[in-house]
PDB file with SEQRES, HELIX, SHEET and CRYST1 records, atoms N, CA, C and O in Angstrom:
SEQRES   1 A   83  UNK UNK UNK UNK UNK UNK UNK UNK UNK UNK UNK UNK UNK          
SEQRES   2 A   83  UNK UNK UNK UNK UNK UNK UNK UNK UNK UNK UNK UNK UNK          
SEQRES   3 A   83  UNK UNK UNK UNK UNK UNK UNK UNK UNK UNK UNK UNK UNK          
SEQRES   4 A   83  UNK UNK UNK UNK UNK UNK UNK UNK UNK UNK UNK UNK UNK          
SEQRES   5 A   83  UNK UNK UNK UNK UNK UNK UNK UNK UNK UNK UNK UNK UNK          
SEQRES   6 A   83  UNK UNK UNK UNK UNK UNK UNK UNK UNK UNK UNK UNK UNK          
SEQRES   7 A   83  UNK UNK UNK UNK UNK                                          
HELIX    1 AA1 UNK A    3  UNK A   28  1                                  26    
SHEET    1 AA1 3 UNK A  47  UNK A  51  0                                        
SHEET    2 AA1 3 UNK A  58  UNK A  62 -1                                        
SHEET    3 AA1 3 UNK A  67  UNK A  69 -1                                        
CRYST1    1.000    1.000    1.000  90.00  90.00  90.00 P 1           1          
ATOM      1  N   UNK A   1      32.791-108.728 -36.221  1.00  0.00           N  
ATOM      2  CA  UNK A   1      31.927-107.589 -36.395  1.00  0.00           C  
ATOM      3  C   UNK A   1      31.833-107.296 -37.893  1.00  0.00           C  
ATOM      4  O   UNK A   1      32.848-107.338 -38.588  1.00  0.00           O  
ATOM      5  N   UNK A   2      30.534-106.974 -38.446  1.00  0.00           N  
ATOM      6  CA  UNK A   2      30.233-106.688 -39.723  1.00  0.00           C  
ATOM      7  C   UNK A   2      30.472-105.242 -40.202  1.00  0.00           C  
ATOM      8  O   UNK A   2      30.707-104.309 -39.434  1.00  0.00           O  
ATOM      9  N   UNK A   3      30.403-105.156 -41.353  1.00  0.00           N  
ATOM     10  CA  UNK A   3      30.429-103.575 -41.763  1.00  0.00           C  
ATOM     11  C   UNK A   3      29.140-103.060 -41.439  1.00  0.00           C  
ATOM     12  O   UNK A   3      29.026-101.914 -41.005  1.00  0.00           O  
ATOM     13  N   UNK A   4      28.104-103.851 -41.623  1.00  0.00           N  
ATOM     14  CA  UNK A   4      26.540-103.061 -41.003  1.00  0.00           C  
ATOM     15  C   UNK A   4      26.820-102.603 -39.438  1.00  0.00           C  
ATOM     16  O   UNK A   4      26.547-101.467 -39.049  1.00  0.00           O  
ATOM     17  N   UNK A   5      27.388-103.604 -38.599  1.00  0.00           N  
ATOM     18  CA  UNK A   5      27.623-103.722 -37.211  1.00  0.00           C  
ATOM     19  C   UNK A   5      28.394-102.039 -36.871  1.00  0.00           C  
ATOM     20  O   UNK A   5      28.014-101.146 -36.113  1.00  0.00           O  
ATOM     21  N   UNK A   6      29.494-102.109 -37.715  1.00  0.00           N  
ATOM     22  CA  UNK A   6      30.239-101.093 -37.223  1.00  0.00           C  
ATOM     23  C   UNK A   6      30.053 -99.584 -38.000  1.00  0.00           C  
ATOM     24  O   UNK A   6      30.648 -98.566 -37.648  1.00  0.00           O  
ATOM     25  N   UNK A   7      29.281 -99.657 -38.916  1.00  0.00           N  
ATOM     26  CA  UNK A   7      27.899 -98.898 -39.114  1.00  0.00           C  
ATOM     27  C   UNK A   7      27.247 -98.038 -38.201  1.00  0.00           C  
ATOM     28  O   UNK A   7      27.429 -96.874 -37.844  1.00  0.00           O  
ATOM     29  N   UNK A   8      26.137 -99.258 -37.818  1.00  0.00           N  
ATOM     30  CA  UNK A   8      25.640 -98.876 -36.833  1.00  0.00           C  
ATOM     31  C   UNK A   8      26.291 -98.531 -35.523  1.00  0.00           C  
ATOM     32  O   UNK A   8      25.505 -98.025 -34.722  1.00  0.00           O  
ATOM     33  N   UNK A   9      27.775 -98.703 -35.014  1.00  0.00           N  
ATOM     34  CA  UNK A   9      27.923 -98.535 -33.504  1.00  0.00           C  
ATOM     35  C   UNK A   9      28.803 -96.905 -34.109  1.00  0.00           C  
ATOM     36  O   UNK A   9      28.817 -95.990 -33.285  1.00  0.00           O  
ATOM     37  N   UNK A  10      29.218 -96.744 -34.966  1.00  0.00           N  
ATOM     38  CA  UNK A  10      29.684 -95.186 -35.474  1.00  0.00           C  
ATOM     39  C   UNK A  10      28.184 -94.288 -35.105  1.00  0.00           C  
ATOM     40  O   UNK A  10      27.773 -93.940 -33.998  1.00  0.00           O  
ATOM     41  N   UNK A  11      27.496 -94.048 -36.614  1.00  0.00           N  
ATOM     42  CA  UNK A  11      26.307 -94.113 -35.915  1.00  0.00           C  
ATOM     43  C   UNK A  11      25.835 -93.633 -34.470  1.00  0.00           C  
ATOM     44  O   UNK A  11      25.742 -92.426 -34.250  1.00  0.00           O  
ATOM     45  N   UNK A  12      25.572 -94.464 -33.597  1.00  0.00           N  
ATOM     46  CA  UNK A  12      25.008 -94.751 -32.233  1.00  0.00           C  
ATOM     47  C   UNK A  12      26.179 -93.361 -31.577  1.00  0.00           C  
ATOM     48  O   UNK A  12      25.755 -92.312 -31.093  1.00  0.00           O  
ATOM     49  N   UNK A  13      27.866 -93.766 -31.750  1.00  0.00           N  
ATOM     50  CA  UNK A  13      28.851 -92.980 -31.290  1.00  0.00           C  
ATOM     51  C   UNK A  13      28.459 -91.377 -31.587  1.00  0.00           C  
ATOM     52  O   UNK A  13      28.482 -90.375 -30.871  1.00  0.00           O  
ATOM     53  N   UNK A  14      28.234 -91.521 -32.438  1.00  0.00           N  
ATOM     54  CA  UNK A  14      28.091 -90.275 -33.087  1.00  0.00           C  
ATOM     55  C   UNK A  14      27.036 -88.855 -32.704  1.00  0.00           C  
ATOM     56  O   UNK A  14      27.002 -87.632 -32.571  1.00  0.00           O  
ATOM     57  N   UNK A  15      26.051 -90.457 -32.648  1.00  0.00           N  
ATOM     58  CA  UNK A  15      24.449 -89.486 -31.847  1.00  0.00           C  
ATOM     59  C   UNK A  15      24.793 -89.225 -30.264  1.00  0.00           C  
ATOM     60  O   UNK A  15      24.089 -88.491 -29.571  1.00  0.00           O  
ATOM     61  N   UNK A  16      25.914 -89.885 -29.788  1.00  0.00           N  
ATOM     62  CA  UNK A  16      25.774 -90.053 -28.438  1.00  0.00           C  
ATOM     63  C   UNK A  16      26.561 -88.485 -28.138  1.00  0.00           C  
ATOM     64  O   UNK A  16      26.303 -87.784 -27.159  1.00  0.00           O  
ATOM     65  N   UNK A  17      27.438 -88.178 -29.083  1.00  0.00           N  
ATOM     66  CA  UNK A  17      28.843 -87.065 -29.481  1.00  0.00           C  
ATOM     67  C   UNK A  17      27.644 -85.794 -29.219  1.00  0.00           C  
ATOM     68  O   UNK A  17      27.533 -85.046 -28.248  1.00  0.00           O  
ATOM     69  N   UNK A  18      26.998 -85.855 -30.201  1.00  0.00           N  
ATOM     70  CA  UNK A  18      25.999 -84.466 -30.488  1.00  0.00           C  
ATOM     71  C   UNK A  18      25.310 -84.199 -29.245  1.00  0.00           C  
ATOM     72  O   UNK A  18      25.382 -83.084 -28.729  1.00  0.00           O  
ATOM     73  N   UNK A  19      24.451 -85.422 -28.575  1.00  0.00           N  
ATOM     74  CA  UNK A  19      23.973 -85.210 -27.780  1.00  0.00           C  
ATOM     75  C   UNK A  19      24.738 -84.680 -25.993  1.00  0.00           C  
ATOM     76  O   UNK A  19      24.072 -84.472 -24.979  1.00  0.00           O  
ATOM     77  N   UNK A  20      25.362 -84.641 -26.046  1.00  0.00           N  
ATOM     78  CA  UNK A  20      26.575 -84.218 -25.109  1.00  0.00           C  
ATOM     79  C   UNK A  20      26.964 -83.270 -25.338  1.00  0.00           C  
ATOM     80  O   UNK A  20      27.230 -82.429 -24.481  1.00  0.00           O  
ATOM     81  N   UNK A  21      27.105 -83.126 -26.494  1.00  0.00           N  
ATOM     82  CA  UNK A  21      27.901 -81.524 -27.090  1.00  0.00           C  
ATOM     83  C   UNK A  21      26.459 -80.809 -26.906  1.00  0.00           C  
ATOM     84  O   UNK A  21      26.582 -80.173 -25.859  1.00  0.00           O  
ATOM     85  N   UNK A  22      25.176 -80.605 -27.402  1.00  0.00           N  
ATOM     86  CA  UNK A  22      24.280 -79.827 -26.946  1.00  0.00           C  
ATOM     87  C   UNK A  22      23.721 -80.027 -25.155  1.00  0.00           C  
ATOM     88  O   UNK A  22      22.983 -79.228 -24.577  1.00  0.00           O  
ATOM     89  N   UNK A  23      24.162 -80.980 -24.699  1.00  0.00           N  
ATOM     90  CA  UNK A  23      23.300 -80.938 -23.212  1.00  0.00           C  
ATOM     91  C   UNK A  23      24.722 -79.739 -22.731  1.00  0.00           C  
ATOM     92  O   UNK A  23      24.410 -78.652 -22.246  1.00  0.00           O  
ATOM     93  N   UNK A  24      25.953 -80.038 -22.901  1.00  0.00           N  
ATOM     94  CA  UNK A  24      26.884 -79.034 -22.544  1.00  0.00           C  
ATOM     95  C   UNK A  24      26.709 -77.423 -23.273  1.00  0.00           C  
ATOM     96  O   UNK A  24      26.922 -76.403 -22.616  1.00  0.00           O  
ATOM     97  N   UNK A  25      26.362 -77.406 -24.473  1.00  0.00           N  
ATOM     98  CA  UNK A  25      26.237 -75.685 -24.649  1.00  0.00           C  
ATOM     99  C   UNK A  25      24.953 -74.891 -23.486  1.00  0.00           C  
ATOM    100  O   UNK A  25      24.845 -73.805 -22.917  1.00  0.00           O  
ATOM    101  N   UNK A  26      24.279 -75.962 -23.560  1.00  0.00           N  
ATOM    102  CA  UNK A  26      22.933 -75.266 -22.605  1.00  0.00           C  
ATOM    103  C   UNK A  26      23.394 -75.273 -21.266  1.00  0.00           C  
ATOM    104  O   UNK A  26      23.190 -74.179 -20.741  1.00  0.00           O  
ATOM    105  N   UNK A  27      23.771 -75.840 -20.748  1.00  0.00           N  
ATOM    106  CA  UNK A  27      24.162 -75.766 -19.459  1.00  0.00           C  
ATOM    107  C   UNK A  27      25.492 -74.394 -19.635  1.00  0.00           C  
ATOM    108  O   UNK A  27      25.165 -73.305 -19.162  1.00  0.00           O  
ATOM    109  N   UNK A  28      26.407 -74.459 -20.059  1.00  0.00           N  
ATOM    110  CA  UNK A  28      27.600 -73.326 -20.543  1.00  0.00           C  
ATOM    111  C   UNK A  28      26.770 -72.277 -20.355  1.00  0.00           C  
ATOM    112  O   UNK A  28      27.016 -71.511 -19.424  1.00  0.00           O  
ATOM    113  N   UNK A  29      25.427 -72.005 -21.358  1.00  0.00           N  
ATOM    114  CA  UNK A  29      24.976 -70.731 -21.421  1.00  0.00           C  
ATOM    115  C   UNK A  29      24.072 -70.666 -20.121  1.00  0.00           C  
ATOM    116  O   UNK A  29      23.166 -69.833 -20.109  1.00  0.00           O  
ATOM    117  N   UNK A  30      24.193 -71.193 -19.424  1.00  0.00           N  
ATOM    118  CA  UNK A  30      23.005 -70.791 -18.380  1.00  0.00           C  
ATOM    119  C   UNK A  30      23.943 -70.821 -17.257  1.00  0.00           C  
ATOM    120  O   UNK A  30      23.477 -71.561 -16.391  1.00  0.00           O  
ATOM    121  N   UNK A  31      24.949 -70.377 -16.947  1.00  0.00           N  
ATOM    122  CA  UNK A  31      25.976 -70.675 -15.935  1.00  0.00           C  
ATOM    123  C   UNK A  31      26.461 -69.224 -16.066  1.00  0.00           C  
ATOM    124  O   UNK A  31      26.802 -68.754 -17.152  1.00  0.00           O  
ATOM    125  N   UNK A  32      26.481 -68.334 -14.583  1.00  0.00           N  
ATOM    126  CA  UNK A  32      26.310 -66.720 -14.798  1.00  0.00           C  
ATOM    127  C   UNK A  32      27.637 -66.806 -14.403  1.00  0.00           C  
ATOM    128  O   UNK A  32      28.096 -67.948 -14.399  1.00  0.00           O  
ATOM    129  N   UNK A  33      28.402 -65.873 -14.059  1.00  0.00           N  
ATOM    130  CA  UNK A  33      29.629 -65.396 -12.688  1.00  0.00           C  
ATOM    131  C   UNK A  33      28.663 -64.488 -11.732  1.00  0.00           C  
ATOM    132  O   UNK A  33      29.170 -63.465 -11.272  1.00  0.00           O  
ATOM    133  N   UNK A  34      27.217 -64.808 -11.378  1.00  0.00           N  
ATOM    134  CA  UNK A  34      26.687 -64.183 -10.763  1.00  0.00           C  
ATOM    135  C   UNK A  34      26.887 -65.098  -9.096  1.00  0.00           C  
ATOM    136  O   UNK A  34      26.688 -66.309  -9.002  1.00  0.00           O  
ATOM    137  N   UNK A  35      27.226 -64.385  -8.147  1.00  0.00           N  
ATOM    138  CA  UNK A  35      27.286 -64.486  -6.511  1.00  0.00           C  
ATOM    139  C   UNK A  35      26.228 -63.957  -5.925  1.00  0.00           C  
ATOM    140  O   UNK A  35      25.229 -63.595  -6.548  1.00  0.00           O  
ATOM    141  N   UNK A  36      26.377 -63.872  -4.639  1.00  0.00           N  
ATOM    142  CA  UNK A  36      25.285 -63.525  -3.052  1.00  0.00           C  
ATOM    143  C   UNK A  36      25.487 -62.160  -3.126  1.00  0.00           C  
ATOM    144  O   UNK A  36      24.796 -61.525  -2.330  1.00  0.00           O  
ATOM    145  N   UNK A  37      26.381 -61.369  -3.992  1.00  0.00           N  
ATOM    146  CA  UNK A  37      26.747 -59.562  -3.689  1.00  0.00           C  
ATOM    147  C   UNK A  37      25.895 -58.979  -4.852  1.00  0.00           C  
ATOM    148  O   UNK A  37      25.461 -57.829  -4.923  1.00  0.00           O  
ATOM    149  N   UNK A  38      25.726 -60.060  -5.814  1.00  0.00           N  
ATOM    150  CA  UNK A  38      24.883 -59.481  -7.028  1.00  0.00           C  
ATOM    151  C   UNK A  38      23.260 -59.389  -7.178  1.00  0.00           C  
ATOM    152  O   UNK A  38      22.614 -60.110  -6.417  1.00  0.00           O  
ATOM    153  N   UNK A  39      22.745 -58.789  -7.843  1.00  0.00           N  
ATOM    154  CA  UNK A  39      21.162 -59.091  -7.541  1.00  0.00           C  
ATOM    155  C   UNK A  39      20.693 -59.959  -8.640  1.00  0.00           C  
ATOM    156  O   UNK A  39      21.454 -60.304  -9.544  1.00  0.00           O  
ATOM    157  N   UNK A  40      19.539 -60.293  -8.584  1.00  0.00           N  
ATOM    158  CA  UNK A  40      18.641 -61.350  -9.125  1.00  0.00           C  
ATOM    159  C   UNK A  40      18.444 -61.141 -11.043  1.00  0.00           C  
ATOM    160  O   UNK A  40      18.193 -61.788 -12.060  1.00  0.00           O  
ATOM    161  N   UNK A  41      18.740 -59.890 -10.609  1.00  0.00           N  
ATOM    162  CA  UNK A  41      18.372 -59.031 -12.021  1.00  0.00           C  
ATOM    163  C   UNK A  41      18.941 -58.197 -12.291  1.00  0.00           C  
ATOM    164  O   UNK A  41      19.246 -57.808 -11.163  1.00  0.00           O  
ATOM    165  N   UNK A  42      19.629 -57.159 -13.300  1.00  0.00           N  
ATOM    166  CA  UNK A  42      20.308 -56.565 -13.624  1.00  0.00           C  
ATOM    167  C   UNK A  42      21.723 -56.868 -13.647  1.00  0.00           C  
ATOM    168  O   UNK A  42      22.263 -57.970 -13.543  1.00  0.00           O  
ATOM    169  N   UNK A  43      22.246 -55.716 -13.801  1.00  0.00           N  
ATOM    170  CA  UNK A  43      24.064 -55.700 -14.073  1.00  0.00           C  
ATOM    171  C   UNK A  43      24.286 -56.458 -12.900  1.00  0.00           C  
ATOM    172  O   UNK A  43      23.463 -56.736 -12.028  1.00  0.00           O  
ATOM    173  N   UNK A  44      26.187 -56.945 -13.006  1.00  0.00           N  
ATOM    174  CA  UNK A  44      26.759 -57.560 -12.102  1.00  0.00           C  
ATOM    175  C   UNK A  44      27.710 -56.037 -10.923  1.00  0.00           C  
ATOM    176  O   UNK A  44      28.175 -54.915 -11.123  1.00  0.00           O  
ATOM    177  N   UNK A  45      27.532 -57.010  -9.729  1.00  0.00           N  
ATOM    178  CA  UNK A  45      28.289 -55.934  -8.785  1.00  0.00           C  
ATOM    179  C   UNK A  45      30.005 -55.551  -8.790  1.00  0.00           C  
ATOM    180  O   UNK A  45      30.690 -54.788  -8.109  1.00  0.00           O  
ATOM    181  N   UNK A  46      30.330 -56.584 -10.023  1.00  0.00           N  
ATOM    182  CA  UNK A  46      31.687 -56.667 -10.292  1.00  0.00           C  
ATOM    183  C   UNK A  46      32.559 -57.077  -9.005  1.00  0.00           C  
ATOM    184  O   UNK A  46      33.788 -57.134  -9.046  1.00  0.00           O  
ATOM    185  N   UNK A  47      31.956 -57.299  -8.095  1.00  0.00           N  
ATOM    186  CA  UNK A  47      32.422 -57.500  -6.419  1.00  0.00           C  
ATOM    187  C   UNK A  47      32.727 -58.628  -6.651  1.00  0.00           C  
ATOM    188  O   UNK A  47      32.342 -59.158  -7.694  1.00  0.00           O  
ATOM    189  N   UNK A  48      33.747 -59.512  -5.451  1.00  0.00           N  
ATOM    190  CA  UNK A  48      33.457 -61.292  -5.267  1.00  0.00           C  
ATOM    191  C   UNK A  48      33.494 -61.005  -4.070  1.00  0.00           C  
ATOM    192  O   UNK A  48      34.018 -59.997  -3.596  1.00  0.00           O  
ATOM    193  N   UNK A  49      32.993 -61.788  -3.535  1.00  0.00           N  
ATOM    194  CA  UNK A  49      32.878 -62.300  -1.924  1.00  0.00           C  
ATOM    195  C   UNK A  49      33.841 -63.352  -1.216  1.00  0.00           C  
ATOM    196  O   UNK A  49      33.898 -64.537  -1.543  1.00  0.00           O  
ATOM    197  N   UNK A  50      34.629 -62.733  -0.150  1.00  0.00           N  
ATOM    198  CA  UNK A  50      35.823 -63.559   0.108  1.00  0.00           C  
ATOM    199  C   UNK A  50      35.486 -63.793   1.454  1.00  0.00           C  
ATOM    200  O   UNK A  50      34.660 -63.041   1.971  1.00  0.00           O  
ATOM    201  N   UNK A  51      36.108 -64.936   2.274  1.00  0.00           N  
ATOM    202  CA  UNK A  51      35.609 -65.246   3.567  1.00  0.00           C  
ATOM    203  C   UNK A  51      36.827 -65.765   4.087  1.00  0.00           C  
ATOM    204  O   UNK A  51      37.574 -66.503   3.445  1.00  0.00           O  
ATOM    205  N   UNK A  52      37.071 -65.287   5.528  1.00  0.00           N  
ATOM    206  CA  UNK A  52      38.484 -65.746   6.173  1.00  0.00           C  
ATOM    207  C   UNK A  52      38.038 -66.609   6.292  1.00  0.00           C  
ATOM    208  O   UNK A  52      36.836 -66.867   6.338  1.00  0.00           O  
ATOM    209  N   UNK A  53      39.294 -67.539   6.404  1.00  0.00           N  
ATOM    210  CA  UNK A  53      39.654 -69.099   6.787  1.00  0.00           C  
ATOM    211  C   UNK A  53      39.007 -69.284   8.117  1.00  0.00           C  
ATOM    212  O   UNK A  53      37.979 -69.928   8.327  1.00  0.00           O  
ATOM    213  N   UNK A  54      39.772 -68.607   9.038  1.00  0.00           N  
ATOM    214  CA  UNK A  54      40.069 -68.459  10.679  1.00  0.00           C  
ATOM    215  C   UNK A  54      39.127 -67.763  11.267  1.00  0.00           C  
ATOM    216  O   UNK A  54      39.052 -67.988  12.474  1.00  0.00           O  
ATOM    217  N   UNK A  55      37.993 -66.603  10.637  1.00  0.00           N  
ATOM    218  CA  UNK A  55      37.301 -66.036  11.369  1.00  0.00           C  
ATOM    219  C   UNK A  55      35.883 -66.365  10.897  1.00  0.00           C  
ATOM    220  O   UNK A  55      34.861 -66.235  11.571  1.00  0.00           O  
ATOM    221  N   UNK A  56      35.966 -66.781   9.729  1.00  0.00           N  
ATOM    222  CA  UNK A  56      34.591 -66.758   8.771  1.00  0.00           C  
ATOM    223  C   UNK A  56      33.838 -65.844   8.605  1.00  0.00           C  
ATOM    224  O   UNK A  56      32.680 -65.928   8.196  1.00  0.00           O  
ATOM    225  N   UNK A  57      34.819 -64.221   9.112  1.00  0.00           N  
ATOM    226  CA  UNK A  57      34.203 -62.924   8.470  1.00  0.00           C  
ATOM    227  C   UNK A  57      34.614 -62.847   6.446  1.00  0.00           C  
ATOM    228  O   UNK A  57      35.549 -63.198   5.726  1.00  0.00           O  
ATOM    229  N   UNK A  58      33.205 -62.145   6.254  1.00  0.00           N  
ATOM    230  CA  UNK A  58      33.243 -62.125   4.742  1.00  0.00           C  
ATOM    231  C   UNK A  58      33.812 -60.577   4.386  1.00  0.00           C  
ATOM    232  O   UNK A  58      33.586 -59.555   5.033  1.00  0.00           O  
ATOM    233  N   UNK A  59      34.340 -60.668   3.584  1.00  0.00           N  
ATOM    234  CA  UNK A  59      34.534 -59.168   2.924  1.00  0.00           C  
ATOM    235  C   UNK A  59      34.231 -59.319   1.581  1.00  0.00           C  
ATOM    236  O   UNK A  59      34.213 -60.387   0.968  1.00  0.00           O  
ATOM    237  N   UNK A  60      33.895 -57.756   0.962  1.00  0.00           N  
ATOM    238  CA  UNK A  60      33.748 -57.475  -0.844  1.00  0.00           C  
ATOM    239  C   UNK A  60      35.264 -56.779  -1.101  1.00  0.00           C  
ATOM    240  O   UNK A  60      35.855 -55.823  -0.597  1.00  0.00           O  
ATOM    241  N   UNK A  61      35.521 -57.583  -1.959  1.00  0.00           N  
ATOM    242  CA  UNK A  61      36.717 -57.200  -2.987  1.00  0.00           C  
ATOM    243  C   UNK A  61      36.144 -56.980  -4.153  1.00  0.00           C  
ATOM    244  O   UNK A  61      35.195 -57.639  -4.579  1.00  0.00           O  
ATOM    245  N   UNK A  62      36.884 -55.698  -4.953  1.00  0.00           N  
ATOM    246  CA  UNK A  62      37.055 -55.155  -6.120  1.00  0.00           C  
ATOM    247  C   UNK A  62      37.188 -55.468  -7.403  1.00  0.00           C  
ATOM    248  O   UNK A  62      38.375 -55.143  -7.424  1.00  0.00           O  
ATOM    249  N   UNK A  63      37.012 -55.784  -8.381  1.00  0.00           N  
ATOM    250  CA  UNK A  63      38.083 -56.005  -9.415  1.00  0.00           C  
ATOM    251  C   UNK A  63      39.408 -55.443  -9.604  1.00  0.00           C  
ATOM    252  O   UNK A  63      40.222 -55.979 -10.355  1.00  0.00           O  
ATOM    253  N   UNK A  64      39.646 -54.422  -8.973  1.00  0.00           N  
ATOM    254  CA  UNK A  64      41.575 -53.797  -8.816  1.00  0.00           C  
ATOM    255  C   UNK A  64      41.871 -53.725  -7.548  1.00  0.00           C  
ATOM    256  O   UNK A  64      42.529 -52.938  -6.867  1.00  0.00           O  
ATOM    257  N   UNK A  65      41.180 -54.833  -7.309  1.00  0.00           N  
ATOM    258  CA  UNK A  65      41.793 -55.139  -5.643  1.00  0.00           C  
ATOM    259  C   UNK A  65      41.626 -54.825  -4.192  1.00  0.00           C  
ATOM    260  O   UNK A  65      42.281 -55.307  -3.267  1.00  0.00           O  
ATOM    261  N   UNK A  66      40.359 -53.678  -4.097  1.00  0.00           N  
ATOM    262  CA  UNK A  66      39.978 -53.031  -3.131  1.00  0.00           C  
ATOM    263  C   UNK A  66      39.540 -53.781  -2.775  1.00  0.00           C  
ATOM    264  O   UNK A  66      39.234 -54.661  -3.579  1.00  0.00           O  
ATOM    265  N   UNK A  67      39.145 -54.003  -1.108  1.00  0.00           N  
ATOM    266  CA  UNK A  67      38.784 -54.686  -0.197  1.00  0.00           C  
ATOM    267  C   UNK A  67      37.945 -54.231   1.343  1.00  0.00           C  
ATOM    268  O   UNK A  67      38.562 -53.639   2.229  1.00  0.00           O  
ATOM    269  N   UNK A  68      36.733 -54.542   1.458  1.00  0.00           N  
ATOM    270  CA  UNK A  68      35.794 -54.070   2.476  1.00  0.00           C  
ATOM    271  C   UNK A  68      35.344 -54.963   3.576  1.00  0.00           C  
ATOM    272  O   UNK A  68      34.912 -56.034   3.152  1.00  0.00           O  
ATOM    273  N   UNK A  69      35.322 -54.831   4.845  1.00  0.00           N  
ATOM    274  CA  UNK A  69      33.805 -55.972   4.965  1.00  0.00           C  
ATOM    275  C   UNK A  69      32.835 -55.893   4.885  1.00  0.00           C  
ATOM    276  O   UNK A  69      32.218 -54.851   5.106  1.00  0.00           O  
ATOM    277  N   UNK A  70      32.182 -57.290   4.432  1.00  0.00           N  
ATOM    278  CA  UNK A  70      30.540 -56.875   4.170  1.00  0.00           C  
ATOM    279  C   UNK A  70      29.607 -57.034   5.204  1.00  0.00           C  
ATOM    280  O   UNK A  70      29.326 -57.975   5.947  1.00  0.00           O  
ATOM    281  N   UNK A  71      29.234 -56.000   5.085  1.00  0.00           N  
ATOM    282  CA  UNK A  71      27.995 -55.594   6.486  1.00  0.00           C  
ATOM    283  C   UNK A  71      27.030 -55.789   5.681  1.00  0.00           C  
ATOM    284  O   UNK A  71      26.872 -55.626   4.471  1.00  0.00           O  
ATOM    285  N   UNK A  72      25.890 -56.469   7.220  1.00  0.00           N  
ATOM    286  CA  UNK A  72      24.467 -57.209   7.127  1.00  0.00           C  
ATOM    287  C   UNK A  72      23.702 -55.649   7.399  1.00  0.00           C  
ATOM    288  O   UNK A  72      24.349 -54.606   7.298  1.00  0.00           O  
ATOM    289  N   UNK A  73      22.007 -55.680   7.812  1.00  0.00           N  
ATOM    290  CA  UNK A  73      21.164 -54.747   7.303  1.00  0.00           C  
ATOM    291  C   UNK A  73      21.469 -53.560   9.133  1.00  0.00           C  
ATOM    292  O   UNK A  73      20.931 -52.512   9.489  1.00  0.00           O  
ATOM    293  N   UNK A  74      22.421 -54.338   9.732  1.00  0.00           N  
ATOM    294  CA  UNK A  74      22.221 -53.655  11.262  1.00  0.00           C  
ATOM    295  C   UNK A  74      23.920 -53.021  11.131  1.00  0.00           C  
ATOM    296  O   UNK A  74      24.268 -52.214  11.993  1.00  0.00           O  
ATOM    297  N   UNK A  75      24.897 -53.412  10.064  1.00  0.00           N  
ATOM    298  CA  UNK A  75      25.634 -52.523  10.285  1.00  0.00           C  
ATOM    299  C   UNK A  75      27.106 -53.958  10.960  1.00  0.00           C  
ATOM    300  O   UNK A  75      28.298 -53.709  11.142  1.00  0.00           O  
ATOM    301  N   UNK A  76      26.584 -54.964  11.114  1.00  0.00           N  
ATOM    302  CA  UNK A  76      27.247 -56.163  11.331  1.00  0.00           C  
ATOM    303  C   UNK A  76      27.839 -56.578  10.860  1.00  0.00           C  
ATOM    304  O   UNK A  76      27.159 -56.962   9.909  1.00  0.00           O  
ATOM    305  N   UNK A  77      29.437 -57.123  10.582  1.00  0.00           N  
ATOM    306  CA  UNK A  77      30.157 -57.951   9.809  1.00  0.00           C  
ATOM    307  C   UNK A  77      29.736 -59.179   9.567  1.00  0.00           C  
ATOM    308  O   UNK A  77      29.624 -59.911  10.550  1.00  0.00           O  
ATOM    309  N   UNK A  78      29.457 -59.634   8.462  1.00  0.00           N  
ATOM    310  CA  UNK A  78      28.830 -60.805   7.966  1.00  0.00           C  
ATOM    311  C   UNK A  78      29.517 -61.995   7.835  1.00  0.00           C  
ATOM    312  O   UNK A  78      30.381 -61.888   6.964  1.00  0.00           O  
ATOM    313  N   UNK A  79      29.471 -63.405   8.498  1.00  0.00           N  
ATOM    314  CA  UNK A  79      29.756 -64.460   8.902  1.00  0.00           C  
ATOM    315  C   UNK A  79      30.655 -64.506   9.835  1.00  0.00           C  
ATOM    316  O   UNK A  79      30.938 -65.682  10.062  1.00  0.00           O  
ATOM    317  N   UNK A  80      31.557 -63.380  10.842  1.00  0.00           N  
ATOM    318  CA  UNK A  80      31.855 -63.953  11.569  1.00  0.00           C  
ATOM    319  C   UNK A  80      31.644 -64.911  12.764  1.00  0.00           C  
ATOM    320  O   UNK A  80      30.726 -64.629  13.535  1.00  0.00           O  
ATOM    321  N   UNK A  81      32.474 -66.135  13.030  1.00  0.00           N  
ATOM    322  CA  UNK A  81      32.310 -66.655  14.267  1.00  0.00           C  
ATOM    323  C   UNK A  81      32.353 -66.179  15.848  1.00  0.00           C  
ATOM    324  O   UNK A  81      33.088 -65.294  16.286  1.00  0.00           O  
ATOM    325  N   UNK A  82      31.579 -66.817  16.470  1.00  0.00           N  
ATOM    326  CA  UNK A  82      31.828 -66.248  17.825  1.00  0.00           C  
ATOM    327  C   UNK A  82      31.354 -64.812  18.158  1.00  0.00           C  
ATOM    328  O   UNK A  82      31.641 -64.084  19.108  1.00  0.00           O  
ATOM    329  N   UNK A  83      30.401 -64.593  16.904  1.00  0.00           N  
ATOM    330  CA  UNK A  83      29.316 -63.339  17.732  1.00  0.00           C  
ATOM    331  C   UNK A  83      28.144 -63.285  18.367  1.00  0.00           C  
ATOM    332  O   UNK A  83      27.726 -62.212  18.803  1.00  0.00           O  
TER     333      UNK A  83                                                      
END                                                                             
């Protein structure tokens, strides 16, 4: 391998470095902590959405830990099985 050779494959390495490092900041910045409890637009609900193992009822938890289930538009616990 020549010094032009290894030149050029630094080079090539190099462009390949940048280009990775910017396809990753854009993707980084476009990646919310937004969920199904938050809306489309505005502030976050600060909620997460947790789902039993065993029942596949969902509940909203808190950020300090409070815990609900989440009811659908009839007043229904949302994902359980076997309703």
């Amino acid at each position: 391998m020549t010094l032009d050779d290894s030149k050029n494959f630094t080079t090539w390495l190099a462009g390949i470095f940048l280009v990775g490092w910017i396809i990753n900041a854009f993707v980084s910045a476009a990646i919310t902590d937004r969920d199904d409890s938050d809306p489309l637009e505005g502030p976050l609900s600060n909620m997460a959405v947790r789902t039993d193992a065993l029942t596949g009822c969902q509940y909203l938890e808190t950020k300090s830990g409070g815990i609900t289930p989440r009811l659908d538009a009839s007043g229904e616990q949302v994902g359980c099985r076997g309703r």
